[in-house]
TORKOL-4160 file (C-alpha; in steps of 0.2 Angstrom, whole numbers, padded with zeros to 4 digits, m for minus):
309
<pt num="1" X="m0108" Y="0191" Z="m0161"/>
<pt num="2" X="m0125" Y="0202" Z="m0163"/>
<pt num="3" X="m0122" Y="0216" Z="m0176"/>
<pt num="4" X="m0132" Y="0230" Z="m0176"/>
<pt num="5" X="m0143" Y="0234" Z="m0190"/>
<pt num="6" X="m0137" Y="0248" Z="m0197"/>
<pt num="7" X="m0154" Y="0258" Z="m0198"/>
<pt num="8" X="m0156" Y="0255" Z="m0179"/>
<pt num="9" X="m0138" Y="0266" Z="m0180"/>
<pt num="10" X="m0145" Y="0279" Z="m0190"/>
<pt num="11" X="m0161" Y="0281" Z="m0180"/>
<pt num="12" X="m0150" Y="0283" Z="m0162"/>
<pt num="13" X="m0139" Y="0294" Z="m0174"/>
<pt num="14" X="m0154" Y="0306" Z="m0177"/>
<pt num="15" X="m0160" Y="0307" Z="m0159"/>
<pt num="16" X="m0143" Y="0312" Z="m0151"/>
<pt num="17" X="m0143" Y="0329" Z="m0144"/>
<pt num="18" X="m0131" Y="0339" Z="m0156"/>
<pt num="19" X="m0128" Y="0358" Z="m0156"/>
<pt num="20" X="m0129" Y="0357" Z="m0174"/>
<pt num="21" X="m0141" Y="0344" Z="m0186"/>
<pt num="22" X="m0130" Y="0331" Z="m0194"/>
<pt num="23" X="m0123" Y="0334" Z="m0211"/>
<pt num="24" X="m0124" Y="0315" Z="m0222"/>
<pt num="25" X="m0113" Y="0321" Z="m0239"/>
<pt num="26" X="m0120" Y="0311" Z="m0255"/>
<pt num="27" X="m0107" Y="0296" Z="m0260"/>
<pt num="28" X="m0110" Y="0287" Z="m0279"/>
<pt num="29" X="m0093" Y="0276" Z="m0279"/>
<pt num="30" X="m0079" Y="0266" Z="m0265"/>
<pt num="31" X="m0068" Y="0279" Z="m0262"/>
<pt num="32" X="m0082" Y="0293" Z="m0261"/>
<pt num="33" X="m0089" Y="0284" Z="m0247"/>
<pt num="34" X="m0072" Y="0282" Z="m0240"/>
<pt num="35" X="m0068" Y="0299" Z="m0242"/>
<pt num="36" X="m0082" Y="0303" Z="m0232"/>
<pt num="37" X="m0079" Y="0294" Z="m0218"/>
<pt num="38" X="m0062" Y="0297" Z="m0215"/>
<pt num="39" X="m0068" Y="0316" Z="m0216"/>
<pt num="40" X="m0078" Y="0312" Z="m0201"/>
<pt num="41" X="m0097" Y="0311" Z="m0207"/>
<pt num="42" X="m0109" Y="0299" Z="m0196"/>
<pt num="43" X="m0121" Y="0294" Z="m0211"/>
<pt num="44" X="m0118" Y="0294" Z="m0230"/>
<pt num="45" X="m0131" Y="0297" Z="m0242"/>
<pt num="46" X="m0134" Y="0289" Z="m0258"/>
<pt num="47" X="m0143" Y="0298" Z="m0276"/>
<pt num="48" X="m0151" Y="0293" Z="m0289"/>
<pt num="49" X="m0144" Y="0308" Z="m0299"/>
<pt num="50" X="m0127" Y="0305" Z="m0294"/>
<pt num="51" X="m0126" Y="0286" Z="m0301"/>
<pt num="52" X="m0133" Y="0292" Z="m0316"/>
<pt num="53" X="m0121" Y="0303" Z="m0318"/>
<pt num="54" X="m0107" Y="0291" Z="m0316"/>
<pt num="55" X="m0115" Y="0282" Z="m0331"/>
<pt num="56" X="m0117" Y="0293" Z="m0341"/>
<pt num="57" X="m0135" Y="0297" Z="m0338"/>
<pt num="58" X="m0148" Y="0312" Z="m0334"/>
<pt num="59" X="m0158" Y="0308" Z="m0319"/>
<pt num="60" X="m0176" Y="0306" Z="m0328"/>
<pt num="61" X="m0179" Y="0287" Z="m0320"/>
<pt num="62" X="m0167" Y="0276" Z="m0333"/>
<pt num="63" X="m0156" Y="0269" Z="m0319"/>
<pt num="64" X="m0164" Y="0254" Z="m0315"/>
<pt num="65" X="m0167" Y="0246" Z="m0298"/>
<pt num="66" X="m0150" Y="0233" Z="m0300"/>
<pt num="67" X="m0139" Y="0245" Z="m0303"/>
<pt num="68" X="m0143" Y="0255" Z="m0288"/>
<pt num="69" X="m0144" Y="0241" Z="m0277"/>
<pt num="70" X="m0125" Y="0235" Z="m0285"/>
<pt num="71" X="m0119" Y="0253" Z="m0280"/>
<pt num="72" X="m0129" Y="0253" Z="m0261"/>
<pt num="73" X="m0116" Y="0234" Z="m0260"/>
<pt num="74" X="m0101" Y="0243" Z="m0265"/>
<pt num="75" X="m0103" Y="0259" Z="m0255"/>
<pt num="76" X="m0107" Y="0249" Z="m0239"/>
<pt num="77" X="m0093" Y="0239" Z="m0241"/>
<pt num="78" X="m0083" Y="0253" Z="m0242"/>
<pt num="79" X="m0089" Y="0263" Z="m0227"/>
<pt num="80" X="m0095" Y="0257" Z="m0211"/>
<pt num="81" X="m0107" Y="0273" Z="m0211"/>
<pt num="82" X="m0127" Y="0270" Z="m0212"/>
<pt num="83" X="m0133" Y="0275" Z="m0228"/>
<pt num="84" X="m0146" Y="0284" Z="m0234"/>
<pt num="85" X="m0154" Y="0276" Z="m0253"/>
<pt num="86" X="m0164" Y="0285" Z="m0266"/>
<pt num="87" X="m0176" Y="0273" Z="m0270"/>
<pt num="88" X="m0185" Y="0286" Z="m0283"/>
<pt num="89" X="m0202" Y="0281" Z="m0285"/>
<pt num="90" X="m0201" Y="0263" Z="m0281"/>
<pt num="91" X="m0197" Y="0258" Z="m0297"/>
<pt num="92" X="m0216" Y="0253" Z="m0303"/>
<pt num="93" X="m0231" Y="0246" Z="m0294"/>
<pt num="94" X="m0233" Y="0238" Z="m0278"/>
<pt num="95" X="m0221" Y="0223" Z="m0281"/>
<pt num="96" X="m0209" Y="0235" Z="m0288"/>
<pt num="97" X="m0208" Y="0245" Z="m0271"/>
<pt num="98" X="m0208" Y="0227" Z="m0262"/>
<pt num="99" X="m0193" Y="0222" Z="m0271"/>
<pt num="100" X="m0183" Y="0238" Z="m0269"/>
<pt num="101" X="m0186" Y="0239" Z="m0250"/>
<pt num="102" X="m0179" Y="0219" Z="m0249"/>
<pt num="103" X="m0166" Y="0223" Z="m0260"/>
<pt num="104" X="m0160" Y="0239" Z="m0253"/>
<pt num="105" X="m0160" Y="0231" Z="m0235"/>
<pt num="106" X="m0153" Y="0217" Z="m0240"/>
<pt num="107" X="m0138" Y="0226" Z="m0247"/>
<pt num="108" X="m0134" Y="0234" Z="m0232"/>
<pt num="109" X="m0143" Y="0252" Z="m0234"/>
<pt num="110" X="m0149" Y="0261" Z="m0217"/>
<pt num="111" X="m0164" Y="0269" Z="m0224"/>
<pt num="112" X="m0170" Y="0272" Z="m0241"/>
<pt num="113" X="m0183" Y="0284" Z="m0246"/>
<pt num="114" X="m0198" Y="0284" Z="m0259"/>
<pt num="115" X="m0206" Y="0299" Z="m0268"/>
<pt num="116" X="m0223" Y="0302" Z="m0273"/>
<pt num="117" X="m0219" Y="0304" Z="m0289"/>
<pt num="118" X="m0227" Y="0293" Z="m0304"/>
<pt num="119" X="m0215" Y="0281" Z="m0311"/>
<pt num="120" X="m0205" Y="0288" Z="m0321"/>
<pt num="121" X="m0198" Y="0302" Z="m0309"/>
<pt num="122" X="m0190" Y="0318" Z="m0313"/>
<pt num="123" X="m0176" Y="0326" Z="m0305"/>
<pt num="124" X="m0181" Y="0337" Z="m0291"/>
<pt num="125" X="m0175" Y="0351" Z="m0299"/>
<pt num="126" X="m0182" Y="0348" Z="m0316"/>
<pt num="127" X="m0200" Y="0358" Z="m0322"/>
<pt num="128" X="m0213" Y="0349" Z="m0327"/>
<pt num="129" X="m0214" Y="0339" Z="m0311"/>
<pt num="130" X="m0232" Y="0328" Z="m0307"/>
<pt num="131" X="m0238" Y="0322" Z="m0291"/>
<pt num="132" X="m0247" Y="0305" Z="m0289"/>
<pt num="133" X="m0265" Y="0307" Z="m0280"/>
<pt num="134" X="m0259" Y="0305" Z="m0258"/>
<pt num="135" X="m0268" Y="0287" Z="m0257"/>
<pt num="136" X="m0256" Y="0278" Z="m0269"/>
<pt num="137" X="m0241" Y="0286" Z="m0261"/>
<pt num="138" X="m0247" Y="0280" Z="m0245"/>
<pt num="139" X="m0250" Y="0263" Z="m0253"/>
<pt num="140" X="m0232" Y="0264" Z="m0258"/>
<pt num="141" X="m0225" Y="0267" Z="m0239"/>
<pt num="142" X="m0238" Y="0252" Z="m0231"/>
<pt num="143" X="m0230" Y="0242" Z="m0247"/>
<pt num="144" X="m0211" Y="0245" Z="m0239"/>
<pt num="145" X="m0216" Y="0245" Z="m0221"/>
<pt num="146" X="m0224" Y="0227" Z="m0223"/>
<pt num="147" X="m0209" Y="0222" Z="m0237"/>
<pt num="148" X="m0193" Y="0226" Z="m0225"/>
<pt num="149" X="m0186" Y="0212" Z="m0213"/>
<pt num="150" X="m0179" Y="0224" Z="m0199"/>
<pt num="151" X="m0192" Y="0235" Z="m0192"/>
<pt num="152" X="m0176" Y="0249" Z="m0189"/>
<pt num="153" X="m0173" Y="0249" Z="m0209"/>
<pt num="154" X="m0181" Y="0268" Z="m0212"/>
<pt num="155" X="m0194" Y="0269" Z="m0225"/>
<pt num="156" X="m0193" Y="0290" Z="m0226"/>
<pt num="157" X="m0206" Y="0299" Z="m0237"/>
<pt num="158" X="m0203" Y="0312" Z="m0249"/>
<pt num="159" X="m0214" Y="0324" Z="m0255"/>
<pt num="160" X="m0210" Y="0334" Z="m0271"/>
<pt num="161" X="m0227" Y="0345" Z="m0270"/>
<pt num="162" X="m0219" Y="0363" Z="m0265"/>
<pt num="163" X="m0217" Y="0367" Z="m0283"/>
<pt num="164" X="m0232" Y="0359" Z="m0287"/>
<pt num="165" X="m0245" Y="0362" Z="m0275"/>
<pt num="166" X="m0238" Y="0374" Z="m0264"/>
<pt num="167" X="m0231" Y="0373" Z="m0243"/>
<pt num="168" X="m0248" Y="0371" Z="m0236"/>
<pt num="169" X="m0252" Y="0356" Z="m0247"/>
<pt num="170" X="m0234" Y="0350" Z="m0247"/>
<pt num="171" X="m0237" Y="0349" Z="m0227"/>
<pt num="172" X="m0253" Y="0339" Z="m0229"/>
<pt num="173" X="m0246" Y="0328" Z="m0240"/>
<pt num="174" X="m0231" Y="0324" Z="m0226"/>
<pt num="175" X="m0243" Y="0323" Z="m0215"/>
<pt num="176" X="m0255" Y="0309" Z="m0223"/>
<pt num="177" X="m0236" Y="0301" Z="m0224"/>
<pt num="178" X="m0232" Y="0300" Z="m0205"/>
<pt num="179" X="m0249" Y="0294" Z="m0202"/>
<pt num="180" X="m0245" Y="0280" Z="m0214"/>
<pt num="181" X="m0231" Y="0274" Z="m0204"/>
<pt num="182" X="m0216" Y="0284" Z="m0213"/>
<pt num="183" X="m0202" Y="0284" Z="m0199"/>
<pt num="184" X="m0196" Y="0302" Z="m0206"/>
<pt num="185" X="m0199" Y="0312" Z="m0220"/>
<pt num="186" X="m0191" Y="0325" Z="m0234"/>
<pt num="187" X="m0201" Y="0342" Z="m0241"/>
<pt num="188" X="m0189" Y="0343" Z="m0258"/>
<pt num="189" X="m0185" Y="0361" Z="m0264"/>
<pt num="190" X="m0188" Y="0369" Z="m0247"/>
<pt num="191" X="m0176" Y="0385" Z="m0245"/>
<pt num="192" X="m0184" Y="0399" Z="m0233"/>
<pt num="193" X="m0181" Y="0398" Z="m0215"/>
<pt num="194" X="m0202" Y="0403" Z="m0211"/>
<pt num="195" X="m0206" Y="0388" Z="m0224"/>
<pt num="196" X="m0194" Y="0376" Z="m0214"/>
<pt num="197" X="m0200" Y="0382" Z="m0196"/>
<pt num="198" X="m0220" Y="0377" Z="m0201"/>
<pt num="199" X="m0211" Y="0362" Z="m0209"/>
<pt num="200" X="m0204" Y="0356" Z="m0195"/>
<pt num="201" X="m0218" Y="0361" Z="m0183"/>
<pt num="202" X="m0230" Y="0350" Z="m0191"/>
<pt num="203" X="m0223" Y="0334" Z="m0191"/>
<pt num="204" X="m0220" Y="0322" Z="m0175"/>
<pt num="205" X="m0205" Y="0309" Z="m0183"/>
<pt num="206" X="m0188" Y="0319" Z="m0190"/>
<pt num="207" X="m0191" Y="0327" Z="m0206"/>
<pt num="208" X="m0175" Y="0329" Z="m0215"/>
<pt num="209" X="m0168" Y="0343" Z="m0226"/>
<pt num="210" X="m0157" Y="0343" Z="m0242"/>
<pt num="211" X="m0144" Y="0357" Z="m0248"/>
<pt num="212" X="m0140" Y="0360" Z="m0265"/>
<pt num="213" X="m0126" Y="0373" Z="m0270"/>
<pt num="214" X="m0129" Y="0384" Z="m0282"/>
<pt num="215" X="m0148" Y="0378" Z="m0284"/>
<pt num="216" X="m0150" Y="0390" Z="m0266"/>
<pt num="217" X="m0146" Y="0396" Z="m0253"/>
<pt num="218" X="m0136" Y="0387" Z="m0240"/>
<pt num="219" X="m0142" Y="0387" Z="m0223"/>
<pt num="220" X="m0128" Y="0381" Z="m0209"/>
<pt num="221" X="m0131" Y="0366" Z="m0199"/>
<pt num="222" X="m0133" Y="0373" Z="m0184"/>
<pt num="223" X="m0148" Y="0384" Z="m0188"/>
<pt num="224" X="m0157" Y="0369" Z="m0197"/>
<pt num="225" X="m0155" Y="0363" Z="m0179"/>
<pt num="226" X="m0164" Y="0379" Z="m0169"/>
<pt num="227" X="m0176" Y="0375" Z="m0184"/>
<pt num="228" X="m0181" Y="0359" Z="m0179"/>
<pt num="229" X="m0170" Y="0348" Z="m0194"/>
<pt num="230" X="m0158" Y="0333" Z="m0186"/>
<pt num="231" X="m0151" Y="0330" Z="m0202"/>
<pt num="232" X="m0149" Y="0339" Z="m0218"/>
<pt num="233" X="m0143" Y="0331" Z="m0233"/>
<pt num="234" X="m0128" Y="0337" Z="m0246"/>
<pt num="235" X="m0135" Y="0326" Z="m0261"/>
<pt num="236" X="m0124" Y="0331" Z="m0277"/>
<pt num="237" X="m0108" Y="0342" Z="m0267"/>
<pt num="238" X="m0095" Y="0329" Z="m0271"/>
<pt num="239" X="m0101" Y="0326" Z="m0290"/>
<pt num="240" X="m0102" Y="0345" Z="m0291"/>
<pt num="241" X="m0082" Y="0348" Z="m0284"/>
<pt num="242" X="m0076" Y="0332" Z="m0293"/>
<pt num="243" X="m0084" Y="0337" Z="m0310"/>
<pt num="244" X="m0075" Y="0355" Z="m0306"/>
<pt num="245" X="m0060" Y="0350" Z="m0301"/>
<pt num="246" X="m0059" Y="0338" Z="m0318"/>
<pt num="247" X="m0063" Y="0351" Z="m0330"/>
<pt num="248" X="m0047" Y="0362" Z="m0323"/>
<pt num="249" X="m0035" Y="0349" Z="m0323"/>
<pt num="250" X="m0041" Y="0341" Z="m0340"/>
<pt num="251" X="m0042" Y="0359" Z="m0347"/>
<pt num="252" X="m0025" Y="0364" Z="m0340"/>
<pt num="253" X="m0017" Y="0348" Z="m0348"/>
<pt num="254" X="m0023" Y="0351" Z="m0366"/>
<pt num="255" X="m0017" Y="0367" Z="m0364"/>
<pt num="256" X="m0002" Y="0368" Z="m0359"/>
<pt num="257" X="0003" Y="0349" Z="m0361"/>
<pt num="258" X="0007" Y="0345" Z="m0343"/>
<pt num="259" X="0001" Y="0347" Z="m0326"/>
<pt num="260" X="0013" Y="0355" Z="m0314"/>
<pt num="261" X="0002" Y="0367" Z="m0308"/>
<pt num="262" X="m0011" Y="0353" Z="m0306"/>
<pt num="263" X="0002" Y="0344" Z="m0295"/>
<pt num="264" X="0001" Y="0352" Z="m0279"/>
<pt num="265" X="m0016" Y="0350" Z="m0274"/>
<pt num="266" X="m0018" Y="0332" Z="m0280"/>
<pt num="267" X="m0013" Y="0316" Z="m0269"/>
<pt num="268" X="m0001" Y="0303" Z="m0270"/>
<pt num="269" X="m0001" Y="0289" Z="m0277"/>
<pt num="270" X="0004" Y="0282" Z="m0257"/>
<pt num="271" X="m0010" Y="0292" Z="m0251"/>
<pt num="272" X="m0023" Y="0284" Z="m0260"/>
<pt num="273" X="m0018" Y="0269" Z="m0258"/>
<pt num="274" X="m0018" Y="0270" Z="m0239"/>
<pt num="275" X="m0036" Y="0278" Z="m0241"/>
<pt num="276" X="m0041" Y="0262" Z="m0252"/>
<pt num="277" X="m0035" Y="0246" Z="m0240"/>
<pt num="278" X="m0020" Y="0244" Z="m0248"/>
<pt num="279" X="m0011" Y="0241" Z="m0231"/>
<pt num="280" X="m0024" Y="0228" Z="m0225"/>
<pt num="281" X="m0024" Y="0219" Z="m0243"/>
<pt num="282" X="m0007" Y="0220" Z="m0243"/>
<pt num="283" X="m0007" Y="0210" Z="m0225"/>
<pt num="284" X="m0018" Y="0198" Z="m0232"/>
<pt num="285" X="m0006" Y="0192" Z="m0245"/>
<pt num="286" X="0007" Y="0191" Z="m0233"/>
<pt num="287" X="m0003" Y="0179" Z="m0219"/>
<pt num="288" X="m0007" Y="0170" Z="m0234"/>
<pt num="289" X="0012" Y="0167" Z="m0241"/>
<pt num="290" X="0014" Y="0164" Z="m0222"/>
<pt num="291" X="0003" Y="0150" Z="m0222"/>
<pt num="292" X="0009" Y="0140" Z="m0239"/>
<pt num="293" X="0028" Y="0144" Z="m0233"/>
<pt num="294" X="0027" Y="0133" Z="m0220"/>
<pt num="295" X="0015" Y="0121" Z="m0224"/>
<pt num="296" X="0028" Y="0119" Z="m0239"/>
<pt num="297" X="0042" Y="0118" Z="m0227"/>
<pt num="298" X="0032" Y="0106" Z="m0215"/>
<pt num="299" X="0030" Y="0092" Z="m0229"/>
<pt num="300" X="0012" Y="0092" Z="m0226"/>
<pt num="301" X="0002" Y="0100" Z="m0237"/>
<pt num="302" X="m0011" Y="0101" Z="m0226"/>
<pt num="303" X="m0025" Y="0116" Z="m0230"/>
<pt num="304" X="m0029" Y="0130" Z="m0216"/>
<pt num="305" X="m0041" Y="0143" Z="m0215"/>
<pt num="306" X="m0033" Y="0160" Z="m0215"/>
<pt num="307" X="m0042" Y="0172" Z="m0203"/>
<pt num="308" X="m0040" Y="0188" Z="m0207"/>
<pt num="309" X="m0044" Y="0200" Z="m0194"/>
């Protein structure tokens, strides 16, 4: 049977026809990317910032190019979703971006992205940001266009030169990115509509937006969608509610040395173990005990191969 890349998914996924542009929430772990898509999302996305954060890390390039890789496997065996990768800078020099495109592919991502950042990167929302000149980031896209194996695996650009150089540059920048062969591309830190509108009448491939709450304003999906956005990104949303939501109950239970209050609006232990596989790992074991029962009973001993649908 012929499986489907999953970038080809995510590229028919960005040309349907929707009312509004499609949402992709940012996952870090299994069961946030399970939690996504039993929500209902069509693509996940993937930050630097947030596996940082889940080690115990500020997003200023120490994550290295393994470790995002090991997190691209487990979230996509997780989800069947197409995913989205922060790939940062690319990690280093031309073999660096090379490897990272293989790897990323290779691990089941969709898409991954690559800023023109120098290596180190900061943070999109950091000061201090600095912009490497547009013919060495247009060296980087050419390195991950000729490096992937599928040509439907995405190489999207991202520009962090709003805050830098301003819309007009930002835009050239872009540009100069599809021209290179870039199959989308992302202006970071963009927030008012008239910016978006000469954003997205500029460009001739999909140019994606991202949504940070409490960083600005939110605009709804489907006015990103009369602007001209198929898809806008939720990067840290998750990370933000779950860090929240943590702090309450850890704060409730040093203070009042219980949690009944906390109770109602957590899950079950049953529930998350629905939402995990357990019924499925649990019919595993069974086909399993299946299989040496009667073998055992047959005085044969023989080995089978159990298929587990």
């Amino acid at each position: 049977m012929t499986t489907v890349h999953p970038g080809t998914r995510l590229k028919e996924l960005l040309r349907q026809d929707t009312p509004d542009a499609l949402i992709a929430p940012g996952c870090y772990d299994g069961i946030s990317a399970r939690l996504l898509e039993q929500a209902g999302f069509s693509i996940a996305y993937m930050s630097g910032l947030c596996v940082a954060a889940t080690l115990g890390e500020p997003d200023v390039g120490v994550i290295s190019v393994d470790a995002m890789v090991d997190r691209v496997r487990i979230i996509t065996r997780a989800s069947s979703l197409p995913l989205i990768a922060d790939a940062d800078s690319g990690y280093g020099g031309a073999v660096n971006v090379a490897h990272a495109t293989r790897a990323f592919e290779e691990a089941g991502a969709a898409a991954l992205h690559l800023e023109d950042q120098p290596f180190p990167k900061k943070c999109a929302a950091m000061s201090g940001k600095k912009l490497v000149p547009i013919p060495e980031m247009v060296a980087r896209i050419k390195t991950a266009l000729a490096a992937r194996r599928h040509h439907d695996f995405m190489i999207i650009a991202r520009t962090d030169a709003l805050a830098v150089e301003g819309l007009d540059a930002s835009i050239a920048r872009l540009q100069a990115y599809e021209a290179a062969g870039a199959d989308a591309t992302m202006l970071m830190s963009v927030s008012a509509e008239e910016d978006m509108q000469r954003v997205t009448a500029s460009m001739k491939m999909p140019t994606i937006v991202l949504m940070v709450e409490g960083l600005r304003p939110t605009v709804p999906a489907r006015r990103l969608k009369q602007i001209g956005y198929p898809l806008v990104i939720y990067p840290v949303s998750l990370l933000q509610a779950q860090a929240h939501t943590h702090e309450q109950y850890l704060r409730q239970l040093r203070e009042t040395g219980g949690t009944p209050a906390a109770a109602a609006s957590m899950w079950s232990l049953p529930r998350l173990a629905a939402l995990l596989g357990l019924a499925q790992a649990n019919a595993t074991d069974d086909a399993f005990s299946r299989h040496v029962e009667q073998a055992l009973a047959d005085g044969t001993g023989e080995h089978r191969a159990i298929l587990v649908s």
